[in-house]
MIZASE-329668 format. One line per 3 residues: number of its first residue (from 1); their letters; for each residue x, y, z of C-alpha. Coordinates in steps of 0.02 Angstrom, whole numbers, plus 50000, padded with zeros to 5 digits. Layout:
! MIZASE-329668
NUM) a) X Y Z; ...
***
This chain:
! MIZASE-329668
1) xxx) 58066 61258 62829; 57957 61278 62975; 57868 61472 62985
4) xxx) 57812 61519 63146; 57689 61673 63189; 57722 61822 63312
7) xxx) 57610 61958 63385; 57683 62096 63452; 57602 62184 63570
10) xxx) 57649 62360 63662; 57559 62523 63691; 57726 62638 63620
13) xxx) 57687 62596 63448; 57855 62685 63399; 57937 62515 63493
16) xxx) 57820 62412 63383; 57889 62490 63234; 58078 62495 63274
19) xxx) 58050 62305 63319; 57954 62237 63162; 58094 62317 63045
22) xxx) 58253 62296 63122; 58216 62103 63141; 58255 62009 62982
25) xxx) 58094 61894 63009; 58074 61793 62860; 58271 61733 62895
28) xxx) 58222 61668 63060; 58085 61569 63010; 57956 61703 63085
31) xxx) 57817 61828 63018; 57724 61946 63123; 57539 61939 63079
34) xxx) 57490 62104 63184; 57511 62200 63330; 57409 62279 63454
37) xxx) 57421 62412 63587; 57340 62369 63735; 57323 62178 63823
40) xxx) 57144 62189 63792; 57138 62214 63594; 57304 62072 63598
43) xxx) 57190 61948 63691; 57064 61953 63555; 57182 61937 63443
46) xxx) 57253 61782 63501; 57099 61714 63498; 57059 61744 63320
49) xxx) 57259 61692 63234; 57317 61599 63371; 57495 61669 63367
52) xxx) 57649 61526 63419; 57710 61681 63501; 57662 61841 63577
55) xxx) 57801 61948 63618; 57708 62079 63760; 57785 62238 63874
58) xxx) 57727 62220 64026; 57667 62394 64090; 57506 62429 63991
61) xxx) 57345 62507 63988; 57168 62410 63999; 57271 62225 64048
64) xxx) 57440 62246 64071; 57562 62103 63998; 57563 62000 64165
67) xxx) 57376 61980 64163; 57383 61938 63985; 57512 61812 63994
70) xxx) 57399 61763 64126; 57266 61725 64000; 57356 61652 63849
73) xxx) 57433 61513 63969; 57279 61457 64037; 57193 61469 63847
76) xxx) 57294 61419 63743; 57452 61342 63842; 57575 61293 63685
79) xxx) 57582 61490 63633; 57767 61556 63678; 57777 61707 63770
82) xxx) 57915 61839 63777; 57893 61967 63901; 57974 62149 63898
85) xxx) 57990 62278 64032; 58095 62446 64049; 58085 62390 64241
88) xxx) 58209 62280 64289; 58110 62223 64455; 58137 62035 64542
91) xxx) 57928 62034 64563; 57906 62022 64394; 58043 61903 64340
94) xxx) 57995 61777 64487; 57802 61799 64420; 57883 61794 64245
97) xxx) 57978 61613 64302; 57790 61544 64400; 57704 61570 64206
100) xxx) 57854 61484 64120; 57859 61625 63979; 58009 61594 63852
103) xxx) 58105 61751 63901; 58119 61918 64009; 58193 62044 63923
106) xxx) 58247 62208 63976; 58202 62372 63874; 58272 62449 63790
109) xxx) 58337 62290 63668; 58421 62302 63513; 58406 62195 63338
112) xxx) 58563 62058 63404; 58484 62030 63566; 58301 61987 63476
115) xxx) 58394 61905 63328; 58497 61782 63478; 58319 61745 63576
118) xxx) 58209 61699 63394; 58359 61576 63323; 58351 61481 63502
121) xxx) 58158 61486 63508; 58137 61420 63328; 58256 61275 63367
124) xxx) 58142 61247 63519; 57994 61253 63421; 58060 61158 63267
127) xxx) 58114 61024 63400; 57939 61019 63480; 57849 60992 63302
130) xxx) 57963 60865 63269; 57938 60756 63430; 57732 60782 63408
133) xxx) 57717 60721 63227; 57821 60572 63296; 57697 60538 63418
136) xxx) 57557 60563 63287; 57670 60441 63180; 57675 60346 63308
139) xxx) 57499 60336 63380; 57431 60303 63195; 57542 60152 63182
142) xxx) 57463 60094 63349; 57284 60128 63285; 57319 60028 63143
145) xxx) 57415 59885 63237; 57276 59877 63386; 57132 59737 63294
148) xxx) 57298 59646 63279; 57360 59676 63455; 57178 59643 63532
151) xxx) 57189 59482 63419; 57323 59427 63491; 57284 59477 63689
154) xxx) 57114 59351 63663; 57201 59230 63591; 57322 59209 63742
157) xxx) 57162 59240 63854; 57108 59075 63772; 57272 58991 63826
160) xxx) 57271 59067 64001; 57427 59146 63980; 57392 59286 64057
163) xxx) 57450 59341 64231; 57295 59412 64330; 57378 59578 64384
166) xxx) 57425 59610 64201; 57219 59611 64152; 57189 59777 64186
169) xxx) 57339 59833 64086; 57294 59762 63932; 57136 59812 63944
172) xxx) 57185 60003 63956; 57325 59989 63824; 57207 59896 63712
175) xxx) 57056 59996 63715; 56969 59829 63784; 56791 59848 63867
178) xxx) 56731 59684 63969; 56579 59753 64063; 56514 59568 64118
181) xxx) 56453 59524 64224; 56458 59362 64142; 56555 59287 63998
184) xxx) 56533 59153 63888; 56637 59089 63724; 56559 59043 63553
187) xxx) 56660 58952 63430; 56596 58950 63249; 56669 58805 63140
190) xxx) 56626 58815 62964; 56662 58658 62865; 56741 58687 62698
193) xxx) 56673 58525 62624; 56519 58618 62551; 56593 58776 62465
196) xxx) 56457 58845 62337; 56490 58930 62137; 56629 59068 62150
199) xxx) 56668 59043 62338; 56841 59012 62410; 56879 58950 62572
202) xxx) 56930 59132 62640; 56787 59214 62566; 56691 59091 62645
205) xxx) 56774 59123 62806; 56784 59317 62800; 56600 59310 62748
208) xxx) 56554 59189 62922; 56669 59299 63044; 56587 59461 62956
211) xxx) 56408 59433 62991; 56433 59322 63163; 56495 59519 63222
214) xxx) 56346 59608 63140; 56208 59492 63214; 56299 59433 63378
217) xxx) 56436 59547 63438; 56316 59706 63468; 56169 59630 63553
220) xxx) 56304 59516 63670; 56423 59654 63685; 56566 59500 63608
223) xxx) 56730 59511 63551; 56757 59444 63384; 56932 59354 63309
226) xxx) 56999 59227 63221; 57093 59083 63303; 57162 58913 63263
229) xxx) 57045 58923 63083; 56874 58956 63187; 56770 59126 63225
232) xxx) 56780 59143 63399; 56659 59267 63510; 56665 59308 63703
235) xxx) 56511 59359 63714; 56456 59463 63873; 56286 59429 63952
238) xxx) 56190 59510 64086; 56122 59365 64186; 56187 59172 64194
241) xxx) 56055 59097 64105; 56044 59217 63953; 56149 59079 63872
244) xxx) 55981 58996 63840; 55934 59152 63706; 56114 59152 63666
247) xxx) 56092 58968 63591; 55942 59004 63505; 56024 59169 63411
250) xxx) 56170 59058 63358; 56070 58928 63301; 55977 59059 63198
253) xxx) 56127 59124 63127; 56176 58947 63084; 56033 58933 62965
256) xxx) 56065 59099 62907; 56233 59076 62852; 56169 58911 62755
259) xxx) 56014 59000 62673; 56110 59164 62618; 56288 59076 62549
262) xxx) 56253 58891 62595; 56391 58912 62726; 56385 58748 62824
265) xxx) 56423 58825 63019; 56422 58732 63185; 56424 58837 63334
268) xxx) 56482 58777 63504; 56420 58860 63667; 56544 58843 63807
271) xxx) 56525 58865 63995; 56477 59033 64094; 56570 59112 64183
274) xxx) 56611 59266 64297; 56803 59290 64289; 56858 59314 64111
277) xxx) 57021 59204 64201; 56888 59056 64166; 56845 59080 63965
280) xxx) 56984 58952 63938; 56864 58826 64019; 56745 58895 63925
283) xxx) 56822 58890 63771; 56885 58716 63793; 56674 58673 63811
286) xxx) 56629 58751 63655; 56747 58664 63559; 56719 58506 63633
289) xxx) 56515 58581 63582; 56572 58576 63425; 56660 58386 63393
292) xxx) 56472 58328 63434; 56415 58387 63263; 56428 58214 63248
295) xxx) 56292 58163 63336; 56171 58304 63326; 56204 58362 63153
298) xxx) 56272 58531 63074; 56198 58708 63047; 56131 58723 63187
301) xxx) 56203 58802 63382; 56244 58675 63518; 56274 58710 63703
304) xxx) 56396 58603 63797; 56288 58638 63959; 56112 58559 63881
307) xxx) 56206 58403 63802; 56344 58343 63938; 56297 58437 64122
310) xxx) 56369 58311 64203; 56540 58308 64096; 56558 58489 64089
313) xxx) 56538 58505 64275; 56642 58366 64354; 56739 58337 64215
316) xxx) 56949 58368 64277; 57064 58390 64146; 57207 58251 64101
319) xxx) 57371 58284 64078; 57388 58140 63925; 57325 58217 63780
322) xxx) 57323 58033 63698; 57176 57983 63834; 57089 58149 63825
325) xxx) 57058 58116 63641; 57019 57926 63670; 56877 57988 63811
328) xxx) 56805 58097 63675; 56809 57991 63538; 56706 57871 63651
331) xxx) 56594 58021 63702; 56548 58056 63518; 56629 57954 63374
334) xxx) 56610 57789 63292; 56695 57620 63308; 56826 57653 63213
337) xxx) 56878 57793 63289; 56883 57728 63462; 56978 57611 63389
340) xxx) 57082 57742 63318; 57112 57815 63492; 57154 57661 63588
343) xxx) 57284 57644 63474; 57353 57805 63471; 57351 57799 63635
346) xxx) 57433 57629 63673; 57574 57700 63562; 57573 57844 63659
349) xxx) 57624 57770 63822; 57726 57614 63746; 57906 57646 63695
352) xxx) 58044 57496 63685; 58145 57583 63818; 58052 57620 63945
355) xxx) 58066 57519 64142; 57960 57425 64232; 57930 57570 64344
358) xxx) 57870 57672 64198; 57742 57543 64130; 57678 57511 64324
361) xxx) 57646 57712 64311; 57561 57700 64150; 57427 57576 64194
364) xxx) 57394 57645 64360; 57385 57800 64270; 57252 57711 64155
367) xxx) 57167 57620 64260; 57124 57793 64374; 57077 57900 64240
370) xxx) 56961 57742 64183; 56877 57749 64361; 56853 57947 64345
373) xxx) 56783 57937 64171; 56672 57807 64234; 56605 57927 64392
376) xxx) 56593 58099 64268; 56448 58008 64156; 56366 57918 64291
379) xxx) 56443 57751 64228; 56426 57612 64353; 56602 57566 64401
382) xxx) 56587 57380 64434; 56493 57322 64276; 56638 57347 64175
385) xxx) 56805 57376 64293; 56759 57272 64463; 56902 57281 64601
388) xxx) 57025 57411 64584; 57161 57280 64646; 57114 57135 64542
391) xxx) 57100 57239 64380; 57275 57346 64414; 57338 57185 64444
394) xxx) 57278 57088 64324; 57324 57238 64176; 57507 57218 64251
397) xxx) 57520 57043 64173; 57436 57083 64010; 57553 57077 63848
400) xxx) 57528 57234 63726; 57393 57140 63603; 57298 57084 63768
403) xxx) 57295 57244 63838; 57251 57331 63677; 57093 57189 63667
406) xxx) 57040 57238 63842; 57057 57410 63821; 56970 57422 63665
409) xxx) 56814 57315 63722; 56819 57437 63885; 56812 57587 63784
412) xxx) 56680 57476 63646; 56569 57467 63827; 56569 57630 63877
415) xxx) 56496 57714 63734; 56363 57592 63720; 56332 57625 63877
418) xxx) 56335 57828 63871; 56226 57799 63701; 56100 57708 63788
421) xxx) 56124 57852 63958; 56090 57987 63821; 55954 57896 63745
424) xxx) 55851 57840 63926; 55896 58042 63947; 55804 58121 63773
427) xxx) 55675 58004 63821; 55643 58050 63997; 55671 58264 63953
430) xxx) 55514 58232 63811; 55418 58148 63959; 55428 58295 64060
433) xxx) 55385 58390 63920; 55213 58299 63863; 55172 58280 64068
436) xxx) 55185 58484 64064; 55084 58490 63921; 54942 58362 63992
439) xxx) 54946 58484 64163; 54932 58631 64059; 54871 58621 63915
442) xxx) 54703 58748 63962; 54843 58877 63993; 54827 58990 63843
445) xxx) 54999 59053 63892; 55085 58865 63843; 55208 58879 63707
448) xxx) 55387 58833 63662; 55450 58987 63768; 55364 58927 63910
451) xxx) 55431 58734 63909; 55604 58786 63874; 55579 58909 64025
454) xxx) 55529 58761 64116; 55649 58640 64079; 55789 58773 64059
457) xxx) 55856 58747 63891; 55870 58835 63718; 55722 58840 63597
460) xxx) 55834 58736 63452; 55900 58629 63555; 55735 58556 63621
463) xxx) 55657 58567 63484; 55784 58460 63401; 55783 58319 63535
466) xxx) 55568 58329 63561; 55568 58308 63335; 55682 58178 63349
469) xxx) 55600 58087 63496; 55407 58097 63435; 55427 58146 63234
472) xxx) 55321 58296 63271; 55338 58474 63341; 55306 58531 63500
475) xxx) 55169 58638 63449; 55105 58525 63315; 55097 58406 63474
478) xxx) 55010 58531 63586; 54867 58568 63454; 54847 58374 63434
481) xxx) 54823 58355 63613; 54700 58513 63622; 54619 58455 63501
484) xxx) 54582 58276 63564; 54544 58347 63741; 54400 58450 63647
487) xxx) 54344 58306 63534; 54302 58208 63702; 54229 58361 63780
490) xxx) 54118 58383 63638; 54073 58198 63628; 54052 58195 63830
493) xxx) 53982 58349 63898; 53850 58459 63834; 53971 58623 63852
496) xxx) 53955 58758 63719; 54089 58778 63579; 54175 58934 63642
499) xxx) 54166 58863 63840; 54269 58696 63777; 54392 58822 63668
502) xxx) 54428 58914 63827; 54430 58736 63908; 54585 58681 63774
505) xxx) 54684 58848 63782; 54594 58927 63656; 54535 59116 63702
508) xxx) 54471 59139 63523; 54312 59026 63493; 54336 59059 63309
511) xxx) 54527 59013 63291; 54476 58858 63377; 54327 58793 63245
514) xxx) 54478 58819 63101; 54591 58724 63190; 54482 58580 63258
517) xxx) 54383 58567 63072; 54563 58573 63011; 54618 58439 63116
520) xxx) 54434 58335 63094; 54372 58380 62952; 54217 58470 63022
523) xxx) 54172 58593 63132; 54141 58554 63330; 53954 58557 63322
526) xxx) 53926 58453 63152; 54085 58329 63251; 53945 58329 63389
529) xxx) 53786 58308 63309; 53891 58163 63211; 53945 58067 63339
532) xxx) 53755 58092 63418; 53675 58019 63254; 53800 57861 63248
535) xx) 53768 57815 63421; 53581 57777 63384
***
């Protein structure tokens, strides 16, 4: 059973006396820890026990019961107060009323009166107790319940299945901070194909989800779940094209993950955006990021933006799910599973049932989206599909193996066509790239930072295509050209060693020898004096 404290406090101590033994406390649920005289020496001790009640008469010396009353409500508002008077006046029970005390009693009381008021205000008080460890109960259960309810509030975020005006709800009951301004969405696919000694599948997992929050959620201010068997961050960033450094961290922690557990992690980079209304765009772009592991490989971070503008941008979503896969499966996969897709398609839309109507529908159906696919990736339309009349026409009267020929050589022609698109593109972004270097290679400031800057892309990613494109590194490429821009300075001007360093990039004249005898095989003047002696 519950036991509650009392003070009493009055300045006839007599009253004090009669009071603490005529009251069976300890059968109430009560004990009185003290008493004082005066409201001045009861105030302090409130302070110090911090009574549940204080039982005060009013008309006192030093700070009379009103005043103190007074003070305990605005201190320490949960203490019950009982106030007692020999003056039954209406100013003091309306001011009594105004402080909500528990009770006004007139003096002089006796034991049954007391006894009556204690047994109601310990049910109160029992009653109170009761309803607060509830809510304690209560609020602990939603502490422990909120990763899964914030879980669960992304998730549907994802799926856009959340009503605008309900945001800022969630976001309060949640305990949800999006600061913004901008908002991007990572997902990180680890494959399971490549699981090392004493590693599981979930231990992989938990140990991928664990350190993609310690070395991206604090920096990018991103929310961290699990959804649909990937990692999945919103991360937050402060200006649009901080996705750029956003890249290059994942693809950091891609390698990462591979050196510390040989975790095998692809992570896609969706679109930015403002209004966290638009991360299921986003989200769709990372994972669509992802599905072109196949063409650029795995550990390593790739950004829908840098490898499909065009797509990502113009690109309108279908309501067939069977041609949305067959359009991606041309964007990134093999023969055979285009050929796949065509036929999953083609099953898709062909049923015995169906009427004439229906199948009309279908190909116009096809025979748009074909057109729209063709405009997205800069396909021109009438190499392969010619006059919108005579092919819609001319699909009408097809039989199903005819029209699963065409479509399949159709589909066989585009991505030949966006291979050799992506290919005349690599080739023309490492153009830019060595042009920049020939304008600039004297700048001492030229580096990878500075040509990613330039071209506005991420550090791995351009480093990736410029490897891929000339077998060396960028800056294995930039010394190479320094270096044969100095050999022909050397060769045809009679400029000192250090003036041709500076000439090349180089601000340290000594740096420069190691690198050009490095490169040569001897230092700049003997490379001079060399080439003088084999000309006579």
């Amino acid at each position: 059973m519950e036991k509650y404290t009392v003070l009493l406090v009055d300045d006839e101590e007599e009253v004090i006396q009669v009071i603490m033994k005529k009251i069976n406390w300890e059968g109430l649920g009560f004990s009185v820890i003290g008493y004082a005289t005066n409201g001045a020496n009861a105030l302090e001790m409130v302070e110090d026990f911090q009574p549940d009640v204080v039982m005060t008469d009013i008309k006192m010396p030093y700070m009379d019961g009103m005043e103190l009353a007074h003070h305990i409500k605005a201190d320490y508002p949960i203490t019950k107060i009982l106030l007692l008077s020999g003056f039954d006046e209406f100013e003091y029970a309306k001011e009594a009323i105004h402080l909500e005390v528990e009770e006004y009693i007139l003096k002089p009381v006796n034991s049954i009166e007391l006894t009556e008021v204690f047994t109601q205000l310990k049910t109160k008080l029992d009653q109170e107790i009761s309803e607060k460890r509830n809510i304690q109960v209560l609020q602990k259960n939603y502490m422990d319940s909120l990763p899964f309810l914030q879980t669960n509030f992304y998730a549907s975020l994802m799926e856009g299945r959340i009503p605008r005006e309900d945001i800022p709800k969630y976001l309060t009951d949640y305990q949800i901070s999006f600061q913004g301004p901008y908002y991007c969405c990572i997902v990180v696919h680890t494959s399971f194909r490549q699981i090392g000694e004493n590693m599981t599948a979930p231990l992989l997992l938990t140990f991928v989800q664990k350190q993609a929050q310690e070395r991206l959620g604090e920096k990018w201010q991103a929310k961290c779940f699990s959804y649909l068997g990937n990692t999945i961050l919103i991360a937050q960033l402060n200006h649009e094209n901080d996705v750029s450094e956003l890249t290059d961290e994942c693809d950091r922690f891609c390698g990462y993950a591979h050196r510390i557990v040989g975790a095998v992690v692809v992570v896609g980079i969706g679109s930015v955006c403002e209004d966290i209304l638009n991360l299921p765009q986003s989200y769709a772009d990372a994972r669509e990021a992802v599905s072109y592991r196949a063409i650029y490989g795995t550990s390593r971070a790739i950004n829908m933006k840098e490898i499909a503008p065009r797509e990502m941008n113009q690109r309108e979503e279908t309501h067939e799910v069977e041609l949305a896969n067959l359009f991606k499966m041309i964007r990134v996969n093999t023969e055979e599973a285009i050929t796949g897709a065509v036929d999953s398609y083609l099953a898709h839309i062909s049923f015995p049932d169906k009427s004439l109507q229906q199948h009309h529908i279908d190909i116009m159906e096809l025979v748009s989206e074909l057109y729209r696919f063709t405009i997205n990736n800069d396909i021109t339309v009438g190499d392969f599909l010619g006059d919108v009349r005579t092919l819609y026409g001319g699909l009408l009267d097809l039989e199903p193996e005819a029209l699963r020929r065409w479509l399949l050589d159709i589909s066989m022609s585009f991505h030949e066509e966006l291979l050799s698109a992506r290919n005349r593109s690599t080739k023309s972004f490492v153009a830019r790239a060595k042009e920049y270097v020939r304008n600039n290679y004297a700048n001492e400031e030229l580096s990878l930072n500075s040509i990613c800057d330039v071209l506005g892309v991420s550090n791995s990613y351009f480093s990736t295509v410029f490897k891929k494109e000339t077998g060396d590194s960028f800056i294995g490429y930039v010394t190479d050209y320094r270096m044969e821009q100095a050999s022909r300075q050397l060769i045809e001007t009679n400029e000192k060693s250090h003036v041709i360093a500076k000439n090349v990039g180089y601000t340290d004249p000594n740096y420069f020898s190691y690198v050009f005898k490095r490169r040569y095989g001897v230092s700049p003047s003997k490379y001079r004096t060399e080439y003088a002696e084999s000309e006579k």
